[in-house]
N, C-alpha and C positions, 0 to 999 in steps of 0.2 A: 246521800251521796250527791254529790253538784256534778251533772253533765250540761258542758256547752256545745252547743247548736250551732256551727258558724256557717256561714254562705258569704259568700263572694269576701273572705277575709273579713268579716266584720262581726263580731260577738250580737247574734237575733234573739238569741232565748236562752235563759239561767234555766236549768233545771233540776229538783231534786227529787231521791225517789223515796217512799217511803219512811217522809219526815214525821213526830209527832209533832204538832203545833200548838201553843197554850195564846189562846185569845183573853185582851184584856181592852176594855169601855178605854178611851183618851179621856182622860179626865185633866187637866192641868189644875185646878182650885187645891183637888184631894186625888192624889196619883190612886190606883190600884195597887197595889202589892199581894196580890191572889186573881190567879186567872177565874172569869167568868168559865171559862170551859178550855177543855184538851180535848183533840182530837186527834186521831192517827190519817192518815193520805195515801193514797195511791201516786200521787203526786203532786209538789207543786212545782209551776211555771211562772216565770215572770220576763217582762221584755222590758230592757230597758229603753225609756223616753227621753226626749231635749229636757234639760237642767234636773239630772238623775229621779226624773219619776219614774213610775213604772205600771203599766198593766200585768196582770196576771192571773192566775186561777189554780186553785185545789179543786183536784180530782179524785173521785173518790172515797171519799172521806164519813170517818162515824164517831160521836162521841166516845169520849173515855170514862170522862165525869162532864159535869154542867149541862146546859140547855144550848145549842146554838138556834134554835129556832127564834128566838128576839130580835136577831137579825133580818129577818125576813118581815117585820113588824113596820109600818109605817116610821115610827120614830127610831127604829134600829136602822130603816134603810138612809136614814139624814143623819144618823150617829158618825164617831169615827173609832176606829177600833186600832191597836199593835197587835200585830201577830211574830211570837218568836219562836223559833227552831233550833237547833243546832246541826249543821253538816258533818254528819257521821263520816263521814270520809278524813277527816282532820282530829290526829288527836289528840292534841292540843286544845280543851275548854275554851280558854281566852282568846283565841282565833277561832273555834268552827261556830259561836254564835251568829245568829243570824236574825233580824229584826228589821220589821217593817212597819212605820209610823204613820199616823193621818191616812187609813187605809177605809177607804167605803166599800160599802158591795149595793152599788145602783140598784140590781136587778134582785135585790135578793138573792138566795139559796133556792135551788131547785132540792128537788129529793126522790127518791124511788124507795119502794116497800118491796122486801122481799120477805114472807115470812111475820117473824117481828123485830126482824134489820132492818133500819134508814140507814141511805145512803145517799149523802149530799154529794153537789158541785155547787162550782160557785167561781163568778169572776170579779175581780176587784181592780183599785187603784189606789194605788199608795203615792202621797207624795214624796218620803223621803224613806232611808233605809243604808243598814249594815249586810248587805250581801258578801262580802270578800272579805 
């Protein structure tokens, strides 16, 4: 579900809550067509920037299937990764997808151990994207 944040009339933070997300390597030579990894979210946020970039972060989050920990990898934190969802709140398919392109995670993925759950966060930047 998309909730907007606004202050002073002006759209600060897209939000959604409990999205699954399928992460997939940018490859343009030989595309992916199978996510490297699904993961489920407690949420994600993104704010939009000058000439529709965006920062953002997934909160919360644990794998479904795949590894994300290659992200946190020296050569996964210079990699660029799409991550797509779909906005449950719309339903209509062909409208509530949702996709973010040329997205890095600088800092890598943080994680906490409870048990034997990980539970990631993580903040990124996308250059371009299908939010609406």
């Amino acid at each position: 579900m998309l909730k907007r944040l606004i202050f002073g009339g002006k759209v600060e933070v897209l939000e959604w809550k409990k999205p699954t997300v399928c992460f997939y390597r940018e490859r343009f030579d030989k595309p992916e067509t199978k996510p490297f990894a699904v993961v489920k979210a407690q949420k994600i946020t993104l704010q939009v920037e000058a000439d529709e970039e965006f920062n953002g972060g997934i909160a919360d989050f644990f794998p479904l299937c795949g590894d994300v920990d290659c992200i946190s990898s020296p050569k996964g934190k210079r990699d660029q990764y799409i991550l797509c969802w779909f906005d449950d709140n719309i339903e209509d398919f062909s409208k509530a997808f949702r996709k973010l392109r040329n997205v890095t995670f600088p800092s890598g993925l943080s994680c906490s151990t409870s048990g034997r759950k990980r539970t990631y966060n993580a903040s990124f930047q996308a250059k371009s994207g299908k939010v609406s």
